[in-house]
N, C-alpha and C positions, 0 to 999 in steps of 0.2 A: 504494500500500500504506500504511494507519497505521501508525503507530510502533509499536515492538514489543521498542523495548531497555529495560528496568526502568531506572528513575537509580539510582546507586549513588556514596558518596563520592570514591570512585575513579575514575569517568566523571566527575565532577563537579569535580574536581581536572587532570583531562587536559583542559581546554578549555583554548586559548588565550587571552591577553588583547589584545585593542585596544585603542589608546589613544594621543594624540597627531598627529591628520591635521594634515599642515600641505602647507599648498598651495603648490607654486612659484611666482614672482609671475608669469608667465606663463601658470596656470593651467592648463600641460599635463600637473603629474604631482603625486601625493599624495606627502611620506613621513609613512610609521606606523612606530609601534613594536608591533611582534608581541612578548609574554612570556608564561614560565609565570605560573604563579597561584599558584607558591608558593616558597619555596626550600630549597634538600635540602644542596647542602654550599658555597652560594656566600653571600652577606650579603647581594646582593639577587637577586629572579626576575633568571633567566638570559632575556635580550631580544636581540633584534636589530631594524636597523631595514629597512624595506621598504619598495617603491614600487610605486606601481600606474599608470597611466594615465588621463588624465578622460574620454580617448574609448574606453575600455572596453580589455578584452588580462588576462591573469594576472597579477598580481602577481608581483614577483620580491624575494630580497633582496638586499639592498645592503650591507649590513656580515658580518663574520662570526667577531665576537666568542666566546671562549667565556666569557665573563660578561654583563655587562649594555652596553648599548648605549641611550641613552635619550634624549629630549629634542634630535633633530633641528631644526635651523633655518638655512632656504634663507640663501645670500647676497642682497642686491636686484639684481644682475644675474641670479640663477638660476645661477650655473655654480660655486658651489660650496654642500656641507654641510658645517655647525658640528654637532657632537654632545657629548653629555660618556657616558665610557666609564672601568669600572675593570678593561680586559681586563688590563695591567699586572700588576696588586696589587689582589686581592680589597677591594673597598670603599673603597678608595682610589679614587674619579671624579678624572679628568683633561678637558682641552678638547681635541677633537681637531677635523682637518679635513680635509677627500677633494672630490673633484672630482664633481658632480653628477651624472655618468654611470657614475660606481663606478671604484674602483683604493684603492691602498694607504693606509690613515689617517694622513696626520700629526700627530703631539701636539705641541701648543701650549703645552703647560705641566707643569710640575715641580714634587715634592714635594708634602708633607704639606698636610694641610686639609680640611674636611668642605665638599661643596658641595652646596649643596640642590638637592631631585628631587621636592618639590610637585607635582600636577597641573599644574594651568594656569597659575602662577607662573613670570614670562619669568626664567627664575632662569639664560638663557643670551641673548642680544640682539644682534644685530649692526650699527652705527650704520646713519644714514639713507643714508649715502655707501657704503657698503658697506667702509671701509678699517680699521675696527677692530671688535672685539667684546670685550664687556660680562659679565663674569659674576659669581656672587658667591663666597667663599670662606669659610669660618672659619679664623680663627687658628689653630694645633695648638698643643693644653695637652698639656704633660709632665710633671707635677706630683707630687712625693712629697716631703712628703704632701698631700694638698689639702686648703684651705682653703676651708671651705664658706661660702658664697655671699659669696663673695670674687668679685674682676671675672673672667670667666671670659675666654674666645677667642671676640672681634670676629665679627662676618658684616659683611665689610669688603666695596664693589662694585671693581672690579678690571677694567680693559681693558689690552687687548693690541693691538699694532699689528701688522696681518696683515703688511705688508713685511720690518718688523724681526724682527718676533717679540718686542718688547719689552712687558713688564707692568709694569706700574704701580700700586696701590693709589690711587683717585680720590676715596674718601666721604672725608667728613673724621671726623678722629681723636675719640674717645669717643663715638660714633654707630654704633647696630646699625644695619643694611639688612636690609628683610625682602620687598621687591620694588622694584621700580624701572622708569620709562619714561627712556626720549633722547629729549629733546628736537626739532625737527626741523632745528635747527642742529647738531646733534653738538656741542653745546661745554657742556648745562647736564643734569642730571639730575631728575625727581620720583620720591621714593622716602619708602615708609612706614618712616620710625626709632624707635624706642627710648633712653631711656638709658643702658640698663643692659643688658646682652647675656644675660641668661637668659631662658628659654625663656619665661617669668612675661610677661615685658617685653613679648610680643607683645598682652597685653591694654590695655598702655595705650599704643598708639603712636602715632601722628601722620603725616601729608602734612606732609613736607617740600621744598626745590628746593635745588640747589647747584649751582654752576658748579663746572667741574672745577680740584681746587685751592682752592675756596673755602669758606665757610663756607656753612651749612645757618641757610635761613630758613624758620619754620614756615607755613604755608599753611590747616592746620584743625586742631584740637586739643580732641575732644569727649570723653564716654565712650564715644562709639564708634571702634573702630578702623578704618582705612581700606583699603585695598588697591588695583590692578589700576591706576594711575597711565597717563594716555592722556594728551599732547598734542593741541591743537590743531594745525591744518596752519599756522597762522603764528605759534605756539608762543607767545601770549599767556594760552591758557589751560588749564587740566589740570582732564579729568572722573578721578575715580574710586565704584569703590563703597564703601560705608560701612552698617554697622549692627552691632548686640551679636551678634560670636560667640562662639560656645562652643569651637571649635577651630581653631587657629592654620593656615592659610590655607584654611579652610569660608567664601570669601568671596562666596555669593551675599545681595548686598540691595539698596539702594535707589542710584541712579545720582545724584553730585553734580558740579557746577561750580566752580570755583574761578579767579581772576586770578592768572596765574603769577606774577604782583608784589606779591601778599597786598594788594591794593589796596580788595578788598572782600572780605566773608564768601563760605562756600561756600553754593551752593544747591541744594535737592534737585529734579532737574527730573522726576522721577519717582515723586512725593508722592502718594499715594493708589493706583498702581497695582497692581494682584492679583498681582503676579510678583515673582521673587526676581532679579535680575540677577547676572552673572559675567562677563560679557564687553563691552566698547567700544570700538568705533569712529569715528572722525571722518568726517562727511562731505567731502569733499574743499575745497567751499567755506566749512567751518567754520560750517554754519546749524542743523545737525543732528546726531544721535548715530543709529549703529548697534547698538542690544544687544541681548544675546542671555541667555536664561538658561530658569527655571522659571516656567512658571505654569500654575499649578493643580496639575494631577499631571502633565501633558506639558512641551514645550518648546516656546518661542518663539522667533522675531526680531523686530522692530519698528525702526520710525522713530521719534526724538521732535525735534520743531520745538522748537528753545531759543529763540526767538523765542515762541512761541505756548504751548508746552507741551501740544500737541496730538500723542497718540500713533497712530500707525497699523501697525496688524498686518500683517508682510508674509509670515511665515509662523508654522505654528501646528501641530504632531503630537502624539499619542497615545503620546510615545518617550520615553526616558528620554539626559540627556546622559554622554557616558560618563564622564570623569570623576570619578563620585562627585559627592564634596564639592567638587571643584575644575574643575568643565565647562569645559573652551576650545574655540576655534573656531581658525580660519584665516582667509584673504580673499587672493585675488590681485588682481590692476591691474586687472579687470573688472567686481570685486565679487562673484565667486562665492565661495560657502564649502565650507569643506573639516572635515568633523564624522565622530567615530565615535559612533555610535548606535543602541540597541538596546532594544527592548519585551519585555511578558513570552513571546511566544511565539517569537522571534527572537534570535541572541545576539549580541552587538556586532562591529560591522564597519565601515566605511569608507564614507561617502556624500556626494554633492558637490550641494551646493545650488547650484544654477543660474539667477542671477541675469538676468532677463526684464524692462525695464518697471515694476521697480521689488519684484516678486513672485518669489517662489522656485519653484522643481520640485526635487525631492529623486529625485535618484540612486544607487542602490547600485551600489560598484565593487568590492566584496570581498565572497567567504563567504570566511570564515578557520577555520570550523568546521565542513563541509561534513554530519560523522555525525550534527548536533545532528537533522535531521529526525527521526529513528529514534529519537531520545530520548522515551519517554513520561513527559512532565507534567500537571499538574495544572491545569483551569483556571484563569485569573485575571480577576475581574471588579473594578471601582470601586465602592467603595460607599458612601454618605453618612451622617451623623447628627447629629442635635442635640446640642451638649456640653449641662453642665451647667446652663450660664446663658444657653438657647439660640442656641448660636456655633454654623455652619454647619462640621461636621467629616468629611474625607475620610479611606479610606485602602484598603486591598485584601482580598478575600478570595480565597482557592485553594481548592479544595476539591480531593478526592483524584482523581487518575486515574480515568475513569470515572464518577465520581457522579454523576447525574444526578435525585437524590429520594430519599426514601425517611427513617427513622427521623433522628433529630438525631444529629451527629459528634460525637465529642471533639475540642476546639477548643483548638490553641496561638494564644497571642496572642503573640508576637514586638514588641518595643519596639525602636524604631531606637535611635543613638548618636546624639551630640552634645549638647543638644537643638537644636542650631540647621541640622539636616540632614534629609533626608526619607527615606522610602521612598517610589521611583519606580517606574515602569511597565519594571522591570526582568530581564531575563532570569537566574531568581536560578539556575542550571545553572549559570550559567556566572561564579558570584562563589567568591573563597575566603573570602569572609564572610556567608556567607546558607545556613544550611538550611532553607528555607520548602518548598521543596520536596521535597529530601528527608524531610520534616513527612509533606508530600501524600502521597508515594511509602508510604510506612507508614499512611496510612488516616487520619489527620487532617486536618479543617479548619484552616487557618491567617489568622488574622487582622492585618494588618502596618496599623497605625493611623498616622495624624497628624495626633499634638493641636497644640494651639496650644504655638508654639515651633517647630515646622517651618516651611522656606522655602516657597516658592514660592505664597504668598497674601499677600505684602505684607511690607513693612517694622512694622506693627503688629502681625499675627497672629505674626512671628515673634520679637519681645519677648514678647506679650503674658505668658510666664511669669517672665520676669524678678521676681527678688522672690517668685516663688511658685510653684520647683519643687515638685512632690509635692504642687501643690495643685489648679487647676484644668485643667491637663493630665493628673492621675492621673484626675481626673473626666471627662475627654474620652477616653479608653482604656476606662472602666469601662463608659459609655454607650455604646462600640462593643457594649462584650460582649454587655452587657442588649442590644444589638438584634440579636445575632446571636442570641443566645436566643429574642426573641420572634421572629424570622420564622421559627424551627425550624429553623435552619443548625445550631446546636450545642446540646450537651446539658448544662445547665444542673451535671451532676453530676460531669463529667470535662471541665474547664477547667483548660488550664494555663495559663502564665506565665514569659516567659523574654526576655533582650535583652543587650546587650553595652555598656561603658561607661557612657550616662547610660542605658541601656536593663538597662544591670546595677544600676546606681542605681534602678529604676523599680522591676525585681522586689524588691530586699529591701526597696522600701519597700511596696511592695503588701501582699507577706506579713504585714507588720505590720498592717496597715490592713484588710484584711478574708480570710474563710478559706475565702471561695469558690472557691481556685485549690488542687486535691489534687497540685498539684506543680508546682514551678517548678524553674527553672535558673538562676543569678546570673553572667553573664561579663565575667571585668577592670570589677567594680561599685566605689560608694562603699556604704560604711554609716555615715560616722561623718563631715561636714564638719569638725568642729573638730580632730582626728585631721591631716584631710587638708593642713590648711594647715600641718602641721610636718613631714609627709613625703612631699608631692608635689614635683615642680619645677613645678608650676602651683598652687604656693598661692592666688594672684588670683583663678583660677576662681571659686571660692564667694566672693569678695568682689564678685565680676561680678554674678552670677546671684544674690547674695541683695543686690542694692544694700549693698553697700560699708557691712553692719552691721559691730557689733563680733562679727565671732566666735566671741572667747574668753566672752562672756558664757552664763552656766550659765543661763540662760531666756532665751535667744535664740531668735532663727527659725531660723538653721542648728544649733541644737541641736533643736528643734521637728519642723522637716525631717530630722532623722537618724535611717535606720532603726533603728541603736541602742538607740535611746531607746525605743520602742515593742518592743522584740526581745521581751519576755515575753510579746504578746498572736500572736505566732507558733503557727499548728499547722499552716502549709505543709509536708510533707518538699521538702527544697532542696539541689539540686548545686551549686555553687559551683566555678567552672573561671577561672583565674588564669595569667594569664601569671608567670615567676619574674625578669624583669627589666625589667617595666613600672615607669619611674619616674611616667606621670602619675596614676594609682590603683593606688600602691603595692600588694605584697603583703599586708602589715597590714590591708590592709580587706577581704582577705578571709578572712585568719586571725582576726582579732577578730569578722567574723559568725558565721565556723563556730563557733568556740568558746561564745559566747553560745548561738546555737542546741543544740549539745550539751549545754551547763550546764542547758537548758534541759528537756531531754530530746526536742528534736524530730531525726527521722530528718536526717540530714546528711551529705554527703561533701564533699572539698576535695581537688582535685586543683590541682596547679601542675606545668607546662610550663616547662622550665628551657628558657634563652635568649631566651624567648619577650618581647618588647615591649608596649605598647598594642594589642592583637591580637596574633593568632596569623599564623606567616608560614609555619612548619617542616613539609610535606606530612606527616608522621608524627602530628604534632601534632594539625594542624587535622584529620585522621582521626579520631587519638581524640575529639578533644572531640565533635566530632559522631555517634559511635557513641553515648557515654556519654549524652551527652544526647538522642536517640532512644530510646536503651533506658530510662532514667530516667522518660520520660513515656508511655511505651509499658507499665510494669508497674505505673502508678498511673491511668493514665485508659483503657485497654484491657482491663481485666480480664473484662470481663462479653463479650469476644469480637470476634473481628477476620475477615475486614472485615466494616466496615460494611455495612448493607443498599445494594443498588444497584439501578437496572434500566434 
């Protein structure tokens, strides 16, 4: 039978999320973490963690929290799970531990402190001997009154001795941690630091090593920041990756080498390659790397000979990694991988790559969302074009349930966040940040572009805007449209415009810059760089992304770049939807567009979401906005009749 259940926000908000396979080193059993997609009265999606088996059987669960439960990782014997849980006290993460085969959680630790819950960021480690474990913590500020950007609370690295149960604080003093590798001795650490413990700080950090107790020697120190710290197996040397992000741990790029004795520079042994990397591996003889990450619009693994610098594909899909911005893997003693991963017609689940001769087979061991079959979506096709300055540019189109021809659609273009993130071959059902389909479900073409500045075509293509947002990436978006126009996908007259973060950055600059889009949407955007550096906790950003100009200069390029500045040649009508306690694109940027716009006289609304973050988390919330903004584009590009023509 075809599907036959319309998508609706509410179906789209009840899908589970996958995320986190990590494989027992044994390779006989996965855990995941199964969560909502959204949260209703807890601080984070209410999760638990789950196991399934590699030789096939039902998944079961293993914990049974009622809050969050996240971030599993085996002992290296296999017979116990590390987890961090804030069943306790709402938001309050703790380190707990249970016996591999399930029973009662023990907590390993006490009191106050924020501890990071990143993607792929080993933000919990258990040494190579299996007898202590590794986490990281912040200091708890209690402060009245506070004193602004004054030194805030550490993200100190911190182990525990499983015997004793004793903790320790290990980084040394006036040094953030923002991830960290063990060494293969247990005795020294590589971890990307900071000076200065603000959020800011993540953009200018560094590869460092310390022995435990000791002082921190730096190892690479560029304007690029570093991440995902790998030992070598005779701990002489640490690869990690490195290149200019946009969001504090969006660590996929270029894979580097470094002597854990700062004896020589680091080096990129992945220089020229088309993929974004997020994940490594050591070969066991130290001659080779295992990574993993994007390239193109699918996902890879690969070999690279550090010797030779010769890379070979060992496997290669049409899948998106689940993750997001922060894709990990797994690997037991065999070298099989343990991945959750999902495409646009499939929603993310549990698959165990099967390590053969050097080559992968990809097995699925999970549906975790069995009703999705019955769900009716919208095609999703790849599709290419020439930027401006002829650059080879990819990115997706949907069209509505059913279309199959017929007159040109009204077309949303949807801009991704970051810019240093993609839009993937993703099943957007099942995201609580993507209406692309719900777009489709309503009779619109949707176009999900990426210009230069998205990963997974290299280490250059994903700079290449540095210095020039809003300029030849807003030209690589524009030339999507112009070619959906020309091949008769969309109707040149009812084009919208809409994205979230730098993607909320992209619409209110577009608006400005031409008045081909009869409606747009603006979510958690900037409009005003210079603005931003006095009331973000990411002031650096625009010192990142516009090379480290001055700023405050009234003919500058981030004055140049700011929608702002151009706000009078506006005749977009524009929604504008704001989280109410987003500190990285404060509320102000989007009370100062709205109101510009209105002084203006252009149609405007501005809605703000109290509690809400850098994105929207609250199921109530993320409903409305995505009504609002449906209906918003649905009374300005559907006027002339719905649906479209089909056959």
């Amino acid at each position: 039978m075809p599907p036959s259940t319309p998508l609706t926000p509410e179906i789209q908000l009840g899908f589970k999320k996958v995320s986190d396979a990590q494989i027992s080193p044994d390779g006989s059993t996965v855990a995941f973490v199964l969560s909502d997609n959204y949260v209703t009265d807890t601080a984070n999606p209410k999760s638990n963690i789950w196991v399934v088996s590699t030789e096939g059987g039902a998944p079961r669960r293993l914990t049974a929290g009622a809050r969050a439960d996240v971030k599993p990782r085996w002992s290296p014997d296999g017979q116990h799970i590390a987890f961090l849980s804030d069943r306790e006290q709402d938001g309050q993460m703790q380190v707990y531990l249970m016996p591999a085969g399930g029973g009662e959680p023990e907590r390993l630790t006490d009191g106050p402190g924020a501890m990071m819950l990143h993607g792929g960021v080993p933000t919990i480690e258990w040494s190579p001997d299996g007898s202590r474990l590794a986490f990281m913590k912040c200091d708890h500020v209690d402060r009245d009154p506070l004193e602004f950007e004054r030194l805030e609370g550490w993200m100190r690295l911190y182990i525990i001795d499983i015997a004793s149960r004793a903790t320790e604080a290990v980084s040394p003093d006036g040094l953030q941690i923002w991830d960290f590798g063990w060494s293969p001795d247990g005795e020294r650490f590589a971890a990307t630091v900071s000076d200065d413990p603000f959020h800011d700080s993540w953009y200018e950090n560094r590869l460092a090593c310390f022995a435990i107790g000791g002082e921190a020697r730096t190892l690479y120190d560029t304007n690029r920041p570093a991440s995902k710290p790998s030992w070598s197996p005779d701990g002489t040397r640490i690869a990690f990756t490195s290149s200019i992000w946009s969001d504090r741990y969006s660590v996929r790029g270029d894979v580097w080498v470094v002597p854990a004795d700062g004896s020589a520079p680091a080096r990129d042994v992945s220089e020229g390659h088309v993929a974004s990397y997020s994940w490594i591996e050591w070969s066991d003889d130290g001659a080779s790397l295992l990574v993993a990450g994007s390239e193109r619009a699918g996902s890879c693994v690969a070999s690279i000979d550090l010797a030779t610098g010769e890379r070979q594909t060992l496997w290669y899909a049409d899948v998106a990694l689940a993750e997001g911005n922060y894709p990990s893997f797994s690997s037991d003693d065999h070298g099989n991988l343990a991945m959750a991963l999902e495409d646009a017609a499939t929603p993310r689940d549990v698959y165990l790559a099967r390590q053969a001769d050097g080559a992968y087979s990809l097995e699925r061991l999970t549906t975790m969302n069995p009703g999705s079959d019955d769900i009716v979506t919208g095609h999703t096709e790849e599709i290419h074009w020439k930027g401006a300055d002829g650059l080879d540019v990819q990115g997706f189109l949907i069209r509505p349930p059913g279309h199959a021809g017929g007159g040109p659609l009204p077309l949303v273009c949807i801009v991704h966040g970051g810019p240093t993130s993609q839009t993937a071959n993703t099943y957007h059902p099942g995201s609580n940040n993507s209406h692309a389909q719900l777009f489709a479900a309503a009779g619109f073409a949707v176009l999900l572009p990426n210009p230069r500045g998205s990963v997974g075509w290299g280490l250059e293509f994903a700079e290449a805007n540095v210095g020039d947002q809003g300029g030849m990436d807003w030209q690589d978006i524009m030339r999507g449209v112009d070619y959906c126009v020309e091949q008769g996908i969309a109707d040149p007259e009812r084009l919208g415009l809409t994205g979230g973060s730098f993607g909320g950055y992209i619409t209110a600059w577009g608006v400005t810059q031409t008045d081909r889009f009869k409606a747009a949407v603006m979510y958690d955007g900037v409009c005003d760089w210079r603005s931003l550096r006095g009331i973000s906790e990411i002031p650096g950003w625009p010192r990142v992304f516009y090379n480290r100009v001055d700023g405050w200069d009234p003919d500058g390029i981030e004055a140049e770049f700011s929608p702002i500045t151009h706000v009078k040649n506006v005749t977009t009508p524009t929604l504008i939807i704001h989280g109410g306690e987003d500190v990285l694109c404060p509320i102000e940027q989007a009370r100062m567009f709205h109101r510009a716009l209105k002084d203006n006289g252009i149609k405007t609304e501005l809605v703000v979401h109290p509690r809400e973050p850098h994105g929207h988390k609250e199921y109530h919330h993320i409903i409305d906005a995505w009504e609002r903004t449906i209906a918003w584009m649905t009374e300005r590009l559907r006027a002339d009749g719905f649906p479209p023509s089909r056959e």
